[in-house]
N, CA, C and O of each residue as an XYZ file, in Angstrom:
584
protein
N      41.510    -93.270    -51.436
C      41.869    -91.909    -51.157
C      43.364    -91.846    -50.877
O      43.821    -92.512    -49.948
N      44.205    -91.027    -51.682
C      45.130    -90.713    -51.043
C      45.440    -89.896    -50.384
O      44.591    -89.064    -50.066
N      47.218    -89.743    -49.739
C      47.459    -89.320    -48.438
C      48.470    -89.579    -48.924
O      48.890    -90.385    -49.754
N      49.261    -87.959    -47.663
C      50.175    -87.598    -48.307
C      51.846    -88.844    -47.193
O      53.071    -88.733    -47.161
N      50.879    -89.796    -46.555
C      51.961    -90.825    -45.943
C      52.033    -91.694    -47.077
O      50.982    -92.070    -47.594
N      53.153    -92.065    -47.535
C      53.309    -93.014    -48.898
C      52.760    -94.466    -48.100
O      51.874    -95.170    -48.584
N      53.384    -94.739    -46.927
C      53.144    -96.027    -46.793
C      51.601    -96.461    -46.642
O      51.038    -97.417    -47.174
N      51.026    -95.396    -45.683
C      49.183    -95.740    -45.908
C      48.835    -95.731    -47.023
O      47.786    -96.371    -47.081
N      49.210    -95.239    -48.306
C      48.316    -94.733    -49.956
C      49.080    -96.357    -50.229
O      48.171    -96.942    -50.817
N      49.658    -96.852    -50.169
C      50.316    -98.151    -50.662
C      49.274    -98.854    -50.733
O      48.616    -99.113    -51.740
N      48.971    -99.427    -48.852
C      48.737   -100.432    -48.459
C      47.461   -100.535    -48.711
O      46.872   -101.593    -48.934
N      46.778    -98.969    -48.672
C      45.131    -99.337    -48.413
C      44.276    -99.653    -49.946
O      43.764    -98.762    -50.624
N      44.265   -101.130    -50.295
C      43.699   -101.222    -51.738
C      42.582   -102.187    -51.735
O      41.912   -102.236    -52.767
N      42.230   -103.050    -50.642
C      40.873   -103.049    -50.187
C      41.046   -104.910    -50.898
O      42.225   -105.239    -51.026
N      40.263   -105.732    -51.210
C      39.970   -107.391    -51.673
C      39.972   -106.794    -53.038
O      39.447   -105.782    -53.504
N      40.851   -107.892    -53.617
C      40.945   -108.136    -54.992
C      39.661   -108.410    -56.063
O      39.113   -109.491    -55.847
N      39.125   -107.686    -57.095
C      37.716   -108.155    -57.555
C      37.215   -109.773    -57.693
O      36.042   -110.142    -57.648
N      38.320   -110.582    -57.859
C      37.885   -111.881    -58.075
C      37.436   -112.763    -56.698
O      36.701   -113.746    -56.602
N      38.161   -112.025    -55.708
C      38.246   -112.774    -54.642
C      36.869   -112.216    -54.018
O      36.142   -113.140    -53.654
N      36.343   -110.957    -53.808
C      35.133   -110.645    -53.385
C      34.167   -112.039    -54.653
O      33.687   -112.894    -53.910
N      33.999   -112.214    -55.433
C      33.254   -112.982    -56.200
C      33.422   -114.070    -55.801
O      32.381   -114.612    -55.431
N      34.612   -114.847    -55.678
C      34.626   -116.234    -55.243
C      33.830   -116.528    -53.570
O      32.907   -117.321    -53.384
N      34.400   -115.769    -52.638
C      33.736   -115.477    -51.118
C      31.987   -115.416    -51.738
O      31.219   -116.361    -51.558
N      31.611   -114.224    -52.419
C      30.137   -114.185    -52.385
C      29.776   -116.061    -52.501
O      29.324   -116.808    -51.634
N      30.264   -116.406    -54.169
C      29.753   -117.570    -54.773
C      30.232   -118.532    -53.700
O      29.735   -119.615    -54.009
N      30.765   -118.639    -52.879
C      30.936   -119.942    -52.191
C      29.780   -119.724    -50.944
O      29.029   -120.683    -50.768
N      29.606   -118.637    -50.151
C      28.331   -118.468    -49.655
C      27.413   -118.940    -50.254
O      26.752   -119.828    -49.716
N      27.135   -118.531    -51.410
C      25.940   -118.877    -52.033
C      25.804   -120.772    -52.138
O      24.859   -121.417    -51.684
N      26.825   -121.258    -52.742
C      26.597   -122.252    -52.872
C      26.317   -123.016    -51.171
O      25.314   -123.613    -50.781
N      27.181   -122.818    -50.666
C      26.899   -123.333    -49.154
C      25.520   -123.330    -48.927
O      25.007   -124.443    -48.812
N      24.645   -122.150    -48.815
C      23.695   -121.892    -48.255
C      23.086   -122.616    -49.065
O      22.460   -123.415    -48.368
N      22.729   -122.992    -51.006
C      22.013   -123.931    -51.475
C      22.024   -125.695    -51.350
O      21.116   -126.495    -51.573
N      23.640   -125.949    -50.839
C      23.691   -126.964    -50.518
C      23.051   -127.536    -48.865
O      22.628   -128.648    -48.547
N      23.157   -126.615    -48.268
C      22.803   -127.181    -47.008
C      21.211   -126.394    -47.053
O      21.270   -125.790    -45.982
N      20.187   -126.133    -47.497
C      18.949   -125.964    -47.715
C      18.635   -127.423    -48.197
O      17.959   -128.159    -47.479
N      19.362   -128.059    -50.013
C      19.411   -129.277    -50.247
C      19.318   -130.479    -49.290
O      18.545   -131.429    -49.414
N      19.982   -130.340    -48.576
C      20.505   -131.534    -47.004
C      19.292   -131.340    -46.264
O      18.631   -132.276    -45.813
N      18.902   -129.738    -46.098
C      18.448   -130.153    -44.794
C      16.903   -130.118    -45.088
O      16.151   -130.099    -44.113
N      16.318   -130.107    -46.487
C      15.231   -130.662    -46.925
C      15.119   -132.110    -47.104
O      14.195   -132.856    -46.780
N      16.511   -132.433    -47.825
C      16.489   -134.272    -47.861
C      16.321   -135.146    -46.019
O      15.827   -136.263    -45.865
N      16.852   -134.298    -44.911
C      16.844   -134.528    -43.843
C      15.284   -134.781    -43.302
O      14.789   -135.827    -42.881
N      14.649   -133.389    -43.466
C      13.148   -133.906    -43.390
C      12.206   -135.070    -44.151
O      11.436   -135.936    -43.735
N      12.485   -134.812    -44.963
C      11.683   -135.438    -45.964
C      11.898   -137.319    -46.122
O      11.058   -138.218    -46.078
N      13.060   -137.344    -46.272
C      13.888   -138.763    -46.307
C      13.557   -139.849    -45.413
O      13.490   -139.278    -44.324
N      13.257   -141.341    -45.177
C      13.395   -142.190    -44.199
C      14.703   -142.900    -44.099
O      15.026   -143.391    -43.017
N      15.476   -142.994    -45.133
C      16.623   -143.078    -44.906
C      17.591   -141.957    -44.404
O      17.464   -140.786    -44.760
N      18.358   -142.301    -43.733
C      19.664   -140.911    -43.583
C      20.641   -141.565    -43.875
O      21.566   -140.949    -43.345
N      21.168   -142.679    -44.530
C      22.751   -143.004    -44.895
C      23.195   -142.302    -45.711
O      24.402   -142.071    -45.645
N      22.621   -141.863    -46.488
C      23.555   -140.898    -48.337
C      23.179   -139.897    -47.472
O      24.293   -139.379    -47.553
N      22.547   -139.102    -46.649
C      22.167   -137.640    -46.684
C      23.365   -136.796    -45.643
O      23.058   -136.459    -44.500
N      24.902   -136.496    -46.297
C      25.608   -135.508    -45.629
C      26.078   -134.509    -45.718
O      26.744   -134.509    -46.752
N      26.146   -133.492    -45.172
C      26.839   -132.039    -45.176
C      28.322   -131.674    -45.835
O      29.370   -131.553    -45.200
N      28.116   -131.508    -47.498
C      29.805   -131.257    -47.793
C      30.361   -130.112    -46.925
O      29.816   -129.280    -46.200
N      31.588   -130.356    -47.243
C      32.531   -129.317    -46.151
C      32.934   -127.842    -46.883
O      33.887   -128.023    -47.641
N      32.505   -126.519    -46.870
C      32.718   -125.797    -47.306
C      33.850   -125.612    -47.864
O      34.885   -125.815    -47.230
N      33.867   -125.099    -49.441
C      35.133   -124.705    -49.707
C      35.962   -123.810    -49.699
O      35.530   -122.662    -49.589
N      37.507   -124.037    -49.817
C      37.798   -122.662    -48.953
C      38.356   -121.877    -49.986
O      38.857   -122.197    -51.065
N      38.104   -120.389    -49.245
C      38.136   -119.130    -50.241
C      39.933   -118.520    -49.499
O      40.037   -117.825    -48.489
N      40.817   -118.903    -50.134
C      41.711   -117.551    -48.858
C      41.535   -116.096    -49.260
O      40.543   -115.773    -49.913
N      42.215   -115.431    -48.994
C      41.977   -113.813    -48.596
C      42.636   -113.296    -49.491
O      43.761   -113.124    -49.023
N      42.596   -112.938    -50.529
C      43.432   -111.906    -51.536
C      43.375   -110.235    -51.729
O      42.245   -109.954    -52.129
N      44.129   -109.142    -51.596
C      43.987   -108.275    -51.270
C      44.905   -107.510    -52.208
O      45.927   -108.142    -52.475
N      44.792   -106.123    -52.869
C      45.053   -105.919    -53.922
C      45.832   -104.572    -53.558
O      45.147   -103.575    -53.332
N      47.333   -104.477    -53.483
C      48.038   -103.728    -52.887
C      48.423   -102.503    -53.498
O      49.624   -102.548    -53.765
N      47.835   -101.304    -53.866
C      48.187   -100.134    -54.627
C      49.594    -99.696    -54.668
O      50.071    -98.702    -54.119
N      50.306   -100.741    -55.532
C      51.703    -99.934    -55.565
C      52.313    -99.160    -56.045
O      53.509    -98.959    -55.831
N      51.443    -98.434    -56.968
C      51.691    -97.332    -58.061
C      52.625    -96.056    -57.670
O      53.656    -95.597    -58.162
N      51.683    -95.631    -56.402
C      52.814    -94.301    -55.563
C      54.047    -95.126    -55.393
O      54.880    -94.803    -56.239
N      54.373    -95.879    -54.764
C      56.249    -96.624    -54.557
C      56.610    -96.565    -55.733
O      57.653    -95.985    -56.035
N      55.847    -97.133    -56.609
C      56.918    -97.388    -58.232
C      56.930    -96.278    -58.882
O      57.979    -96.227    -59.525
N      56.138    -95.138    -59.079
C      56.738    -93.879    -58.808
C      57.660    -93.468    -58.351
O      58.690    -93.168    -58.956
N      57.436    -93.371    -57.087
C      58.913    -93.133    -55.615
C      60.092    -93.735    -56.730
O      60.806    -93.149    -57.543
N      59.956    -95.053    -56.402
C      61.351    -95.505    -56.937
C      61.813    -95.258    -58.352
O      63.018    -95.125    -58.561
N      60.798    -95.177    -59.499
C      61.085    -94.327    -60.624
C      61.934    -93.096    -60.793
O      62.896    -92.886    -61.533
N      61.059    -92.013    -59.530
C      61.803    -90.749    -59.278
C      63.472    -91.240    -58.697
O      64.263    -90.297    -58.702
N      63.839    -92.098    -58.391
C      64.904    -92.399    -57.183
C      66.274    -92.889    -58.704
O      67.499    -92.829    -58.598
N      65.559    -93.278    -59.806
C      66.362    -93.885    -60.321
C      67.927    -92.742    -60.309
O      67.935    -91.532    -60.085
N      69.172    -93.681    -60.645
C      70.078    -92.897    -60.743
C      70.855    -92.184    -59.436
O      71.917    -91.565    -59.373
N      69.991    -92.496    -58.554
C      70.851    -92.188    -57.144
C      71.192    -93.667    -56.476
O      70.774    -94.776    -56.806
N      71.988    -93.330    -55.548
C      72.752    -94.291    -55.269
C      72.245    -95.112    -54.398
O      72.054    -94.577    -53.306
N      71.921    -96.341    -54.475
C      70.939    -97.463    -53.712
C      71.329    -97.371    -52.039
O      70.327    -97.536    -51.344
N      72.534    -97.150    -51.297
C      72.182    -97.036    -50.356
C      71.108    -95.768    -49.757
O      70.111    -95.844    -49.039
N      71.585    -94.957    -50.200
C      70.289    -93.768    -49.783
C      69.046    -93.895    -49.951
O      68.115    -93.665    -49.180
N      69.075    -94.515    -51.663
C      67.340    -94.668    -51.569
C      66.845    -95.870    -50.346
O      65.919    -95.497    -49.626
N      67.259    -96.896    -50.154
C      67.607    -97.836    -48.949
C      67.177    -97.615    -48.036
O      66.354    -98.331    -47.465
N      67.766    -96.177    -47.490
C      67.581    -95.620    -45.823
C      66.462    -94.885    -45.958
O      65.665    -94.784    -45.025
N      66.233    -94.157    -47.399
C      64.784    -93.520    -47.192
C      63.389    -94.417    -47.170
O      62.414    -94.191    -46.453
N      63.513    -95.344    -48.000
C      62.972    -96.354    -48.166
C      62.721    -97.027    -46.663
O      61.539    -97.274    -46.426
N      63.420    -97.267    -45.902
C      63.089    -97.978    -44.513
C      62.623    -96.743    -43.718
O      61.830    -96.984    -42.807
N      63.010    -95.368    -43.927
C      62.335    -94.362    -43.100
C      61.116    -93.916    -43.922
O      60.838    -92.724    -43.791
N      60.632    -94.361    -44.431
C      59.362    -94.317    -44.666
C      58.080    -95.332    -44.638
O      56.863    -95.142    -44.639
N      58.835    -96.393    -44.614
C      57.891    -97.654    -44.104
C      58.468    -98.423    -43.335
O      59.446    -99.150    -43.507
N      57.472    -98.141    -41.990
C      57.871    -98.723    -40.952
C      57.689   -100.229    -40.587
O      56.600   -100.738    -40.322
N      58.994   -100.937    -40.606
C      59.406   -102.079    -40.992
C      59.186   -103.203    -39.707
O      59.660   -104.325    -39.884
N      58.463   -102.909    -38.402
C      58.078   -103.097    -37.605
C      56.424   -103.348    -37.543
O      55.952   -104.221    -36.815
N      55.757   -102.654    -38.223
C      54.393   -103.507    -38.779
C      54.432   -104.411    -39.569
O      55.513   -104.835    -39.978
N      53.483   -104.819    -39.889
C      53.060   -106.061    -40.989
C      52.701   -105.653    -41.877
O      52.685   -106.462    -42.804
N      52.216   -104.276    -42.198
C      51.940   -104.081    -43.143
C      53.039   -103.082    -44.068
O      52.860   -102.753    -45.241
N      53.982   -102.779    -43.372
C      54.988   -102.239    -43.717
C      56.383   -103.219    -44.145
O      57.323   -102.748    -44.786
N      56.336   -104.494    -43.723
C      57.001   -105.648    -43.949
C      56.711   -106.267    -45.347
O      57.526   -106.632    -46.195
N      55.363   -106.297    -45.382
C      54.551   -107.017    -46.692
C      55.334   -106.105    -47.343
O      56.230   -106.588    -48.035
N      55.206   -104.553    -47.296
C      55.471   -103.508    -48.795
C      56.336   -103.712    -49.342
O      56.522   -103.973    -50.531
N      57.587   -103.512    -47.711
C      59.018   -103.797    -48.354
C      59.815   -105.156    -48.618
O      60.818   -105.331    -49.311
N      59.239   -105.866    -48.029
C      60.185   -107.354    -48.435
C      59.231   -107.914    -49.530
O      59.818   -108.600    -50.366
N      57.640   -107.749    -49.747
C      57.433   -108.567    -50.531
C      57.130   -108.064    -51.808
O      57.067   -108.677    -52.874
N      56.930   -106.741    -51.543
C      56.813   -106.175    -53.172
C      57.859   -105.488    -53.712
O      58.472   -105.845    -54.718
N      58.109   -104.374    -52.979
C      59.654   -103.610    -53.332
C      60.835   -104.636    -53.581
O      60.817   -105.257    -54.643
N      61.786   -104.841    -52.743
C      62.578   -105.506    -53.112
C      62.837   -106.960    -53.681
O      63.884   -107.568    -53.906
N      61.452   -107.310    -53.837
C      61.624   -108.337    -54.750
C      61.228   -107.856    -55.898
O      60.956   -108.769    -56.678
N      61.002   -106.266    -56.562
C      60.860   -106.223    -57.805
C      62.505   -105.389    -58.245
O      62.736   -104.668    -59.215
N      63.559   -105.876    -56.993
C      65.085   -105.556    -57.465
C      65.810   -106.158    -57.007
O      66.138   -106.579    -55.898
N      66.299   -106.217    -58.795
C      67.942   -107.229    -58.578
C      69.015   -106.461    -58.282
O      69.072   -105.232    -58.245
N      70.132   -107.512    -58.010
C      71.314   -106.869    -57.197
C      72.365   -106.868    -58.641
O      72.047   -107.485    -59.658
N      73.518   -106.148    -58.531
C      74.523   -106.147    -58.993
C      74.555   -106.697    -60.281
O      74.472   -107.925    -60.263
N      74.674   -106.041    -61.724
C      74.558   -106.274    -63.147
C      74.313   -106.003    -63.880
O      74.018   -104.847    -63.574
N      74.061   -106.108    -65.181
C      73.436   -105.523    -66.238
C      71.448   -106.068    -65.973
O      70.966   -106.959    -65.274
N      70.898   -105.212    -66.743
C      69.221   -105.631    -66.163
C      68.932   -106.942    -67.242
O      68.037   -107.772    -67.088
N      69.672   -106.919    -68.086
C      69.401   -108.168    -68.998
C      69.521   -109.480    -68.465
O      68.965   -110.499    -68.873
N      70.591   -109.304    -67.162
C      70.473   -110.725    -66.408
C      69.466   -111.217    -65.703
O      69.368   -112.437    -65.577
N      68.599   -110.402    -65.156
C      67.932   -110.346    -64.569
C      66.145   -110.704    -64.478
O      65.438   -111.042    -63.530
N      65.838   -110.440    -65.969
C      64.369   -110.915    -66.536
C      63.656   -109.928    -66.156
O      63.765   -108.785    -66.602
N      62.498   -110.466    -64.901
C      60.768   -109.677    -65.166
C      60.994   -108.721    -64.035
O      60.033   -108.291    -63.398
N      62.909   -108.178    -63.608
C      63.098   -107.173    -62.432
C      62.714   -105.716    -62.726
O      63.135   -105.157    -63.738
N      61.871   -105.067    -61.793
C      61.711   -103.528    -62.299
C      62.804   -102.551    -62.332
O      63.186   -101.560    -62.955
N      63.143   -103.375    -61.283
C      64.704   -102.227    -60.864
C      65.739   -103.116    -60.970
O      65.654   -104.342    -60.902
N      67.301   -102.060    -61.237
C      67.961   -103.213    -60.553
C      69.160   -102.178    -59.863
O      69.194   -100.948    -59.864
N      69.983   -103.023    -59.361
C      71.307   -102.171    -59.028
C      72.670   -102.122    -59.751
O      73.567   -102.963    -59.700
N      72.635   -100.925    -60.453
C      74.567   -101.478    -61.042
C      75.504   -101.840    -60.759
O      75.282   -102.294    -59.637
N      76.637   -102.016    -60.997
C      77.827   -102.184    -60.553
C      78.561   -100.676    -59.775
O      79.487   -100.591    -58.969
N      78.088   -100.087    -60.126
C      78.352    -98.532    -59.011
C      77.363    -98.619    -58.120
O      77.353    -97.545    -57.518
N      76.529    -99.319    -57.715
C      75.895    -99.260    -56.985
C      74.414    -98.329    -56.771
O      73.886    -98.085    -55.686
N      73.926    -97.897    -58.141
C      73.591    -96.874    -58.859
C      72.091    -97.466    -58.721
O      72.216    -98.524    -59.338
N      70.746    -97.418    -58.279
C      69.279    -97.803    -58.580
C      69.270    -97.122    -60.233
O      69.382    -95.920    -60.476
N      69.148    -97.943    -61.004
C      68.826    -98.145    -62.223
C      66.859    -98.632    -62.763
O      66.310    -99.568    -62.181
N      66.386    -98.126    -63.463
C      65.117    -98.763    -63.633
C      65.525    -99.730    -64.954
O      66.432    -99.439    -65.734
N      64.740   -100.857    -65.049
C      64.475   -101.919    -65.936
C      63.316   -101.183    -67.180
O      62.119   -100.979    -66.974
N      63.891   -100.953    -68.161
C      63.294   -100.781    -69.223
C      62.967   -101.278    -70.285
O      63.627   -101.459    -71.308
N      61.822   -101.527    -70.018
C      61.476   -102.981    -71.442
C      60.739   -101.849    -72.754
O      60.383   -100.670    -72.755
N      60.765   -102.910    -73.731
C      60.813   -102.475    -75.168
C      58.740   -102.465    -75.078
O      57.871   -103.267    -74.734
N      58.795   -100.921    -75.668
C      56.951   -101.158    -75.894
C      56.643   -102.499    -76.259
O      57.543   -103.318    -76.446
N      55.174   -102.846    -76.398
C      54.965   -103.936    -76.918
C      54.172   -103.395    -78.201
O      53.482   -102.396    -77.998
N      54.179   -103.762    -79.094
C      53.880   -103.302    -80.276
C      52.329   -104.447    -80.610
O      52.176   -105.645    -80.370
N      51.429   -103.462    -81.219
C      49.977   -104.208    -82.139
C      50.756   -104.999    -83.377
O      51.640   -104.803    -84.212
N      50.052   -105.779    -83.038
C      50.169   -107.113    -84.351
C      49.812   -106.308    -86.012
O      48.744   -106.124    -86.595
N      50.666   -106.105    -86.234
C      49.914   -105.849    -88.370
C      49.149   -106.897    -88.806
O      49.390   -108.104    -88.789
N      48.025   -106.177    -89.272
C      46.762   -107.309    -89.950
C      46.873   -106.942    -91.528
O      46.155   -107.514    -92.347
């Protein structure tokens, strides 16, 4: 749902589809492996081979809606990077964590500083030599002729 605070419509994008799948499937397997064990446990007169593997681990992946910002900053192109800058920090408050993640790890690492955008590679934005927010414009990608 959005909302008309940019920084909440950002952040709120909920576990990544793969990562809900991996979490389920590693439950699952856990729970068949240690059913495995703890039938061989009963059943068995030996217990030397019979032990508990160590769950594997899933980390946390979370899938950050950045579409409204790259908008924002789309609309911003052509004005002058300090302003967009100050609006940019007055709108996400840089004192949460989740306002830290937006801006240091997605925003401004999708902009380069000072140059032509050709120096730059897979940058969305960059900044000119006037100091100008410029967007990075790549060439359609074109269907293969059969």
């Amino acid at each position: 749902m959005s909302t008309k605070n940019l920084a909440r419509t950002v952040i709120e994008g909920g576990r990544r589809y793969y990562n809900r799948y991996a979490r389920r499937h590693s439950n699952a397997t856990e729970r068949s492996w240690e059913r495995v064990t703890s039938h061989k446990l009963l059943t068995a007169s030996e217990l030397d081979d019979v032990i508990y593997r160590p769950r594997e681990k899933v980390f946390r992946d979370f899938r950050d809606k950045l579409g409204p910002v790259e908008r924002w900053l789309r609309s911003q192109s052509g004005r002058p990077w300090s302003k967009v800058r100050s609006e940019l920090f007055a709108r996400f408050d840089i004192r949460t964590t989740a306002g830290r993640h937006i801006v240091f790890d997605h925003i401004l690492k999708s902009l380069a500083g000072a140059g032509s955008p050709t120096d730059h590679g897979y940058y969305e934005f960059w900044i000119d030599t006037h100091g100008l927010l410029r967007e990075h414009k790549r060439p359609a990608k074109s269907s293969p002729k059969s």
